[in-house]
Backbone and ligand atoms as CSV (ligand in chain L), in Angstrom:
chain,resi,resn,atom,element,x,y,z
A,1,UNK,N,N,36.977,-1.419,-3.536
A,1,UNK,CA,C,36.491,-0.399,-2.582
A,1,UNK,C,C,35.234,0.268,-3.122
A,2,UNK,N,N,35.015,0.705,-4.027
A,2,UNK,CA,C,34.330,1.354,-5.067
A,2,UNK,C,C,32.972,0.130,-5.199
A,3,UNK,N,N,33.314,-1.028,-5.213
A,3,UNK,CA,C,31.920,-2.026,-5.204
A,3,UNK,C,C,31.962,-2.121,-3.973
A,4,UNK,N,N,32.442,-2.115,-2.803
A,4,UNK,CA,C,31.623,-2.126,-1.428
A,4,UNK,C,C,30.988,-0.799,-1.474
A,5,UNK,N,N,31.304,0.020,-1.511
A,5,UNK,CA,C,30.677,1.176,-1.594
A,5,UNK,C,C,29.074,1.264,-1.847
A,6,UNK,N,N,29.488,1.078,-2.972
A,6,UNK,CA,C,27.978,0.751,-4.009
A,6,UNK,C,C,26.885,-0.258,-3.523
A,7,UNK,N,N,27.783,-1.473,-3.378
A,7,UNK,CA,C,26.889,-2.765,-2.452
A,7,UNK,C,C,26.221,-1.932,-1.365
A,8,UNK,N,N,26.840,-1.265,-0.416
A,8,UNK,CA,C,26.246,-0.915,1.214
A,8,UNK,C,C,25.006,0.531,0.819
A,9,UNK,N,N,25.081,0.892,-0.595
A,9,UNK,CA,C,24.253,2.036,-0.858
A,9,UNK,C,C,22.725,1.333,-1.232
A,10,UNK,N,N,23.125,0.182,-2.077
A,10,UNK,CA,C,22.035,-0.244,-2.828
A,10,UNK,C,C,21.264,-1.083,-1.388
A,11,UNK,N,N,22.278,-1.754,-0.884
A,11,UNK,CA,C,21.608,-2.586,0.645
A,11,UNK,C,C,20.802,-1.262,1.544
A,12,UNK,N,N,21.227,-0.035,1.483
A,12,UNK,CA,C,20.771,0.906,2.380
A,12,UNK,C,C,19.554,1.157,1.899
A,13,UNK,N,N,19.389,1.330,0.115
A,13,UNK,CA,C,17.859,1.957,0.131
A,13,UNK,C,C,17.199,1.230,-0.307
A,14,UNK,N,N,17.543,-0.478,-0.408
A,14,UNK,CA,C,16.763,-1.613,-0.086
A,14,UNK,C,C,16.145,-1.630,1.086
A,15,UNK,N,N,16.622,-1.830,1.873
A,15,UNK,CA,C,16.564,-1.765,3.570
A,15,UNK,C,C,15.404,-0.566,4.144
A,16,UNK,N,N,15.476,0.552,3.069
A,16,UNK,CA,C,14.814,2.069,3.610
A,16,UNK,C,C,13.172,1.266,2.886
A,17,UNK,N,N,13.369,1.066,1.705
A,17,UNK,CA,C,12.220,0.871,0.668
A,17,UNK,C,C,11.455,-0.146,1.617
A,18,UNK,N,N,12.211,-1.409,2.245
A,18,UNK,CA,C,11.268,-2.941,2.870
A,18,UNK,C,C,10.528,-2.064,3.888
A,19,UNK,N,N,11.267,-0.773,4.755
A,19,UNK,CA,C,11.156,-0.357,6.309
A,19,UNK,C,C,9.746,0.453,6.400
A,20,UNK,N,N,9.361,1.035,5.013
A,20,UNK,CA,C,8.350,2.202,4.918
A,20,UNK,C,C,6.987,1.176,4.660
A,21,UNK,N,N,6.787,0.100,3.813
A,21,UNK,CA,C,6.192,-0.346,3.865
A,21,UNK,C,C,5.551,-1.192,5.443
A,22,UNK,N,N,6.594,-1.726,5.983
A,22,UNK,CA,C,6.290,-2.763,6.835
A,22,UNK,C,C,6.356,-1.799,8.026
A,23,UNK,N,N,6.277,-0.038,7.954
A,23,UNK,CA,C,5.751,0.476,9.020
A,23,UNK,C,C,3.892,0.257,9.291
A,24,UNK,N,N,3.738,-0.583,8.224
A,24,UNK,CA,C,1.753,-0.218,8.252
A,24,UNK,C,C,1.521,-1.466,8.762
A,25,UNK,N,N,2.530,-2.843,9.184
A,25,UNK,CA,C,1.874,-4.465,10.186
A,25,UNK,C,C,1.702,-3.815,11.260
A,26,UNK,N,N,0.761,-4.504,11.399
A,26,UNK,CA,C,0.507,-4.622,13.083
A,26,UNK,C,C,1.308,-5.456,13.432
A,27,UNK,N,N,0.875,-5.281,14.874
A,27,UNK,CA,C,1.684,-6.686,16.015
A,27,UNK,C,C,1.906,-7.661,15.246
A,28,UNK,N,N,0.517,-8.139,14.982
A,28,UNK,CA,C,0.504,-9.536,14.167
A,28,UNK,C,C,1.442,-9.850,12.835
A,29,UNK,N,N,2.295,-9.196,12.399
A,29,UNK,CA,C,2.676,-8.856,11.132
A,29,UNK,C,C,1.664,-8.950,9.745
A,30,UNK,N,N,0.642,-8.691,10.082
A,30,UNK,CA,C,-0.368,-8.612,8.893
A,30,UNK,C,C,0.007,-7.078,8.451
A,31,UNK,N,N,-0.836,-6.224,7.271
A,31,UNK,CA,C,-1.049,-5.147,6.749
A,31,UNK,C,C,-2.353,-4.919,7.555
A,32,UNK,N,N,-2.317,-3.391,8.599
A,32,UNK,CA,C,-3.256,-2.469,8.194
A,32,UNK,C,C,-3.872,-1.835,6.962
A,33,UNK,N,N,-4.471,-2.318,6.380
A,33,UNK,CA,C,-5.123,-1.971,5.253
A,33,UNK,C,C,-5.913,-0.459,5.348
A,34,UNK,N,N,-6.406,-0.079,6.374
A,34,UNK,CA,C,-7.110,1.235,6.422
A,34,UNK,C,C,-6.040,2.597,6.713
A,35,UNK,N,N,-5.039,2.026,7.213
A,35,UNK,CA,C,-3.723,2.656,7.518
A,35,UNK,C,C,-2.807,2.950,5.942
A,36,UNK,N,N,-2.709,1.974,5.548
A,36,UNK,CA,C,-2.262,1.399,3.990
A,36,UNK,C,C,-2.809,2.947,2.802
A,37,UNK,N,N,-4.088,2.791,2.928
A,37,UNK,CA,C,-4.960,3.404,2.096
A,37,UNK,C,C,-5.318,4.804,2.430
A,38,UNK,N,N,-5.085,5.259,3.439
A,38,UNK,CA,C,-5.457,6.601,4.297
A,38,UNK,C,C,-3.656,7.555,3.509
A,39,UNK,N,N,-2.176,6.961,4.362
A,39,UNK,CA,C,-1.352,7.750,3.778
A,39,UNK,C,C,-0.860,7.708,2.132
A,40,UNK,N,N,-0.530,6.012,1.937
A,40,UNK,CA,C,-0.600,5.690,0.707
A,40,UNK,C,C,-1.474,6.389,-0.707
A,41,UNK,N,N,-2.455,5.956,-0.582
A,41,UNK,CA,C,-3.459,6.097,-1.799
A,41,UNK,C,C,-3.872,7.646,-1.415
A,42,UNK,N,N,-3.929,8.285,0.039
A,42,UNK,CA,C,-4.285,9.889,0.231
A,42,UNK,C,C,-2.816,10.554,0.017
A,43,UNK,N,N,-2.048,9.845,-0.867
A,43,UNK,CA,C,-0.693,11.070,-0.608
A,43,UNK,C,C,-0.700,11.811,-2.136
A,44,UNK,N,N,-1.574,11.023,-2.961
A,44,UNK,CA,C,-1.890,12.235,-4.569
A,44,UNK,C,C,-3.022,13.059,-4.326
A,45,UNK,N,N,-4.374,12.536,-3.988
A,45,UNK,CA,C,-5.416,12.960,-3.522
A,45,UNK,C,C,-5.924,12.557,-2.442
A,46,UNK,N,N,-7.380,13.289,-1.966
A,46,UNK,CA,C,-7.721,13.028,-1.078
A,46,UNK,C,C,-8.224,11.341,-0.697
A,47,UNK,N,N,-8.332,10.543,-0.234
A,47,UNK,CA,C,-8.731,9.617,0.102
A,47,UNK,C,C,-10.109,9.579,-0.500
A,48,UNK,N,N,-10.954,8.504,-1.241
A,48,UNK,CA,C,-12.138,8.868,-1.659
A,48,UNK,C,C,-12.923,7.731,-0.227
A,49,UNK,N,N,-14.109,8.036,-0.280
A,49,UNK,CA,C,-14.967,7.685,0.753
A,49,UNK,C,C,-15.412,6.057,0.239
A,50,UNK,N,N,-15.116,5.180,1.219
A,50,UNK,CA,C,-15.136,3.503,0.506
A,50,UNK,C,C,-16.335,3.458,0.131
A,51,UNK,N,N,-17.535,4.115,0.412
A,51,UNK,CA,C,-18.850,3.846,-0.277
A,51,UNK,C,C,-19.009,4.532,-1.327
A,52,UNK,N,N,-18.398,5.411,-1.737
A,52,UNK,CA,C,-18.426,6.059,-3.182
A,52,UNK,C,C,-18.341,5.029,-4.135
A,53,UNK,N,N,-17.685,3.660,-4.178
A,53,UNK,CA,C,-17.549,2.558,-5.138
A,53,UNK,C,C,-17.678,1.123,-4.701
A,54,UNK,N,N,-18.276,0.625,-5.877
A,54,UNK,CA,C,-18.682,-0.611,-5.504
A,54,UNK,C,C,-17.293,-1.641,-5.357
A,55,UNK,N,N,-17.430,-2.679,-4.674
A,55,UNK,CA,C,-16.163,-3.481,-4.430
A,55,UNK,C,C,-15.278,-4.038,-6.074
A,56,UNK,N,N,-16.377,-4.162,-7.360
A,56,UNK,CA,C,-15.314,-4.566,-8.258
A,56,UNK,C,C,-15.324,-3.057,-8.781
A,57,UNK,N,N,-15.448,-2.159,-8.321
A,57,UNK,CA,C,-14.704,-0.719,-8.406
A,57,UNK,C,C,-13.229,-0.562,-8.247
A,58,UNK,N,N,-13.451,-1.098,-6.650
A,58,UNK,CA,C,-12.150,-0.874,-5.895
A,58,UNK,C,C,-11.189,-1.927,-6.301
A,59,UNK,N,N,-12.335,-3.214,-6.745
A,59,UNK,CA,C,-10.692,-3.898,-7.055
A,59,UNK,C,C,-10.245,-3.315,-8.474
A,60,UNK,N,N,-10.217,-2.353,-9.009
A,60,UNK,CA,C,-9.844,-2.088,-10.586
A,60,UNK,C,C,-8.956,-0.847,-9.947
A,61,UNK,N,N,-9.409,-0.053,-9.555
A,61,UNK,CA,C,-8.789,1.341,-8.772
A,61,UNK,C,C,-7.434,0.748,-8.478
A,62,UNK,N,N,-7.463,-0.574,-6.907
A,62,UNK,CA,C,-6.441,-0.666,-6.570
A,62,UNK,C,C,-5.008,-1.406,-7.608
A,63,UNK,N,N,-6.128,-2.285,-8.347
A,63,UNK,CA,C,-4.998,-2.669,-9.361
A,63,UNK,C,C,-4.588,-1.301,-10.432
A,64,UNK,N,N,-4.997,-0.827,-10.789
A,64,UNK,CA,C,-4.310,0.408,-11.203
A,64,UNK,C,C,-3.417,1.391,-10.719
A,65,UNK,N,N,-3.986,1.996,-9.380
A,65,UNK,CA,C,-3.162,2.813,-8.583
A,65,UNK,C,C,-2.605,2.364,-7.866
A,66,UNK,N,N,-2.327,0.752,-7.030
A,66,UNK,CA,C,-1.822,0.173,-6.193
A,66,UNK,C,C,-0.080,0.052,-6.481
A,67,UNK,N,N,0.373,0.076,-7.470
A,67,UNK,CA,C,1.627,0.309,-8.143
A,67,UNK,C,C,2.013,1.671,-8.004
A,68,UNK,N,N,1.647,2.453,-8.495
A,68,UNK,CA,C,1.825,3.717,-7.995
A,68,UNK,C,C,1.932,4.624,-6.573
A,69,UNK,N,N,1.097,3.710,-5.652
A,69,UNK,CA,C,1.339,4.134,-4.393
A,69,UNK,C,C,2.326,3.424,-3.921
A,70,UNK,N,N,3.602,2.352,-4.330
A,70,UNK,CA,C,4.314,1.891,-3.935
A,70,UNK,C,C,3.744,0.662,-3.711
A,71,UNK,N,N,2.346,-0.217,-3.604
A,71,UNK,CA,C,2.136,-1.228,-3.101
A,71,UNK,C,C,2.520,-2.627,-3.296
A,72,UNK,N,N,2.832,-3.294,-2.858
A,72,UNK,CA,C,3.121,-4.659,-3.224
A,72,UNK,C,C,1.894,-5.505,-3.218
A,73,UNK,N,N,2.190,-6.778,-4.315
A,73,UNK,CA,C,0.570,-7.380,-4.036
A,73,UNK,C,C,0.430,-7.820,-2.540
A,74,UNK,N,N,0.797,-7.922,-1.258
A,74,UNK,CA,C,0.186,-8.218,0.156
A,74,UNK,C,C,-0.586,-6.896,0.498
A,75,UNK,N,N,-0.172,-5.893,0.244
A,75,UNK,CA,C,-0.185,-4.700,0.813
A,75,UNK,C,C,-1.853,-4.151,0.144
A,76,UNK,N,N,-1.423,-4.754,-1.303
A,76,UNK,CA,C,-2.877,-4.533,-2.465
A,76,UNK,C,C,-4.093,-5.464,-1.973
A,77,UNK,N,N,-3.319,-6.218,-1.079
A,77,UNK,CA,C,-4.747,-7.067,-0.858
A,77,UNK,C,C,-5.338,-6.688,0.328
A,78,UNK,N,N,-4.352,-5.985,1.125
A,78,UNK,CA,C,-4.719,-5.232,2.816
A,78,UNK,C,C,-5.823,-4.743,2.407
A,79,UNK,N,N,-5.284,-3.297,1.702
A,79,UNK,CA,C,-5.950,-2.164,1.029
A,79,UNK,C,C,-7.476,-3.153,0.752
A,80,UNK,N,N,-7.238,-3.685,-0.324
A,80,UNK,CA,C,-8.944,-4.264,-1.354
A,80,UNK,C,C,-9.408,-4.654,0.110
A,81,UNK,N,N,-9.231,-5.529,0.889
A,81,UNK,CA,C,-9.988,-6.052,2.226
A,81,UNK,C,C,-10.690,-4.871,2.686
A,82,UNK,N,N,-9.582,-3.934,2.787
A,82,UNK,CA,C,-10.768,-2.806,3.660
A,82,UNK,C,C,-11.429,-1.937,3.299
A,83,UNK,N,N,-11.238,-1.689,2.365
A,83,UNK,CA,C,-11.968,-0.711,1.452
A,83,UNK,C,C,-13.560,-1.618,0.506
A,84,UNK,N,N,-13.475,-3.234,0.744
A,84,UNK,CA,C,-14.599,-3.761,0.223
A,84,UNK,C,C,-15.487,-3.901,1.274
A,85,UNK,N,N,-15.043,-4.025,2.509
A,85,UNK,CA,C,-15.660,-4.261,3.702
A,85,UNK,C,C,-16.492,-2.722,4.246
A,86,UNK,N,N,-16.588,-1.745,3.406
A,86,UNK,CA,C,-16.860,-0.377,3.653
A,86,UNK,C,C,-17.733,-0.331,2.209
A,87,UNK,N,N,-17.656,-1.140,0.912
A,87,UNK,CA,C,-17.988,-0.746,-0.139
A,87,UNK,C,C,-19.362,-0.198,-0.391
A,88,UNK,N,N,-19.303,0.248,-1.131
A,88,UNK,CA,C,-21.351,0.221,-1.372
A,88,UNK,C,C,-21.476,-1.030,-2.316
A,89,UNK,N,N,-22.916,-1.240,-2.099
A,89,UNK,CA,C,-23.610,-2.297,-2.466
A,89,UNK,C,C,-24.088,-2.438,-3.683
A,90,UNK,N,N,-24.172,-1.389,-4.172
A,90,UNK,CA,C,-24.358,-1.504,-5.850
A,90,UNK,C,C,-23.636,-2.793,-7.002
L,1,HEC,C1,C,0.907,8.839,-7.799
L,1,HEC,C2,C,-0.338,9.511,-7.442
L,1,HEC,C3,C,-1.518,8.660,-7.031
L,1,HEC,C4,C,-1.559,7.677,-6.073
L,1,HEC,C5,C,-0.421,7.207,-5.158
L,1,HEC,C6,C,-2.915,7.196,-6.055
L,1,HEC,N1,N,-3.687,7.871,-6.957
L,1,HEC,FE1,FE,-5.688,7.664,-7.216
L,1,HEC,N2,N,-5.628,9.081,-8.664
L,1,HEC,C7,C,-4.502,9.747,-9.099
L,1,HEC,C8,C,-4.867,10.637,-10.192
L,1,HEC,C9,C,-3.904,11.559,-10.949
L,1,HEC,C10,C,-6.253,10.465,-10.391
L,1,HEC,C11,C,-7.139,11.119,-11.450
L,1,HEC,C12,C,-7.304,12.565,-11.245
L,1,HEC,C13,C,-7.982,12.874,-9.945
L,1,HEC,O1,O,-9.155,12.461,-9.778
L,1,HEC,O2,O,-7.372,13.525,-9.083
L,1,HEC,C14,C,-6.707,9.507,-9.396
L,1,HEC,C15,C,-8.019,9.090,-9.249
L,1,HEC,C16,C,-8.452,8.086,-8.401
L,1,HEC,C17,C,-9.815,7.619,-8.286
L,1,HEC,C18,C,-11.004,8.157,-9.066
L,1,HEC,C19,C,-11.011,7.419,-10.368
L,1,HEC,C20,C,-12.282,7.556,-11.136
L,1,HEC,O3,O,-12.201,7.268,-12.343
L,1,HEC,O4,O,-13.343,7.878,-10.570
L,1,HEC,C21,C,-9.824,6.606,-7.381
L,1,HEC,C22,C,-11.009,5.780,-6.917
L,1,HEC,C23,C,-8.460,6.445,-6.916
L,1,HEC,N3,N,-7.657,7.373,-7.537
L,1,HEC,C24,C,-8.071,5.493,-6.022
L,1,HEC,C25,C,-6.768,5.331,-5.584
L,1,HEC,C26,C,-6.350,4.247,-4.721
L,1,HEC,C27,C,-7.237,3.145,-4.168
L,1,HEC,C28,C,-5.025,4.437,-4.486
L,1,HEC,C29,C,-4.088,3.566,-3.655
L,1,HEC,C30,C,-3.992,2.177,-4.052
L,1,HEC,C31,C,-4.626,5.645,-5.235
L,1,HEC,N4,N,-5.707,6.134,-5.890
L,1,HEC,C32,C,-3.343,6.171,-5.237
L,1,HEC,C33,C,-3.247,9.634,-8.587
L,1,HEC,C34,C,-2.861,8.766,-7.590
């Protein structure tokens, strides 16, 4: 009784953890990446402005902080897509 218990707790905040992420696909089941990066990466600080850094900026940022915002590598690659597609050119 005591391991069903436990089983249906750990399945519950499995289930919660897959649900928060895969609120940011679109239709298509891809990642919104600008969606991704706006609550995600703006929930310690403010969101920084994608031209403030150059694209192998952002890819170092996201591999650093991309763990920390909860991201998985699909989710890390949403994010890098849209935030390089905004980058500055430097
Ligand atoms: C768990 C909290 C947290 C999350 C989530 C987070 N950051 Fe940060 N971030 C920090 C802290 C702390 C700093 C350093 C202090 C500061 O600038 O506020 C920082 C600084 C930065 C900087 C400035 C770094 C520099 O050296 O100029 C960038 C860029 C950045 N974060 C990008 C991101 C991106 C992209 C994401 C999402 C993938 C993200 N952060 C998510 C906490 C977080």
């Amino acid at each position: 009784m005591l391991h069903t218990c436990l089983l249906l707790t750990v399945l519950a905040l499995s289930v919660a953890a897959c649900a928060s992420l895969d609120d940011y696909r679109r239709p298509d089941g891809s990642f919104d990446g600008e969606r991704l990066y706006m609550k995600r990466c703006g929930s310690c600080h403010e969101p920084y402005p994608r031209e403030d850094y150059s694209a192998a900026e952002w890819t170092l940022h996201v591999e650093h902080y991309g763990p920390r915002a909860g991201l998985n590598a699909e989710a890390r690659g949403a994010v890098l897509k849209w935030l390089n597609d905004g980058a500055s050119a430097r």
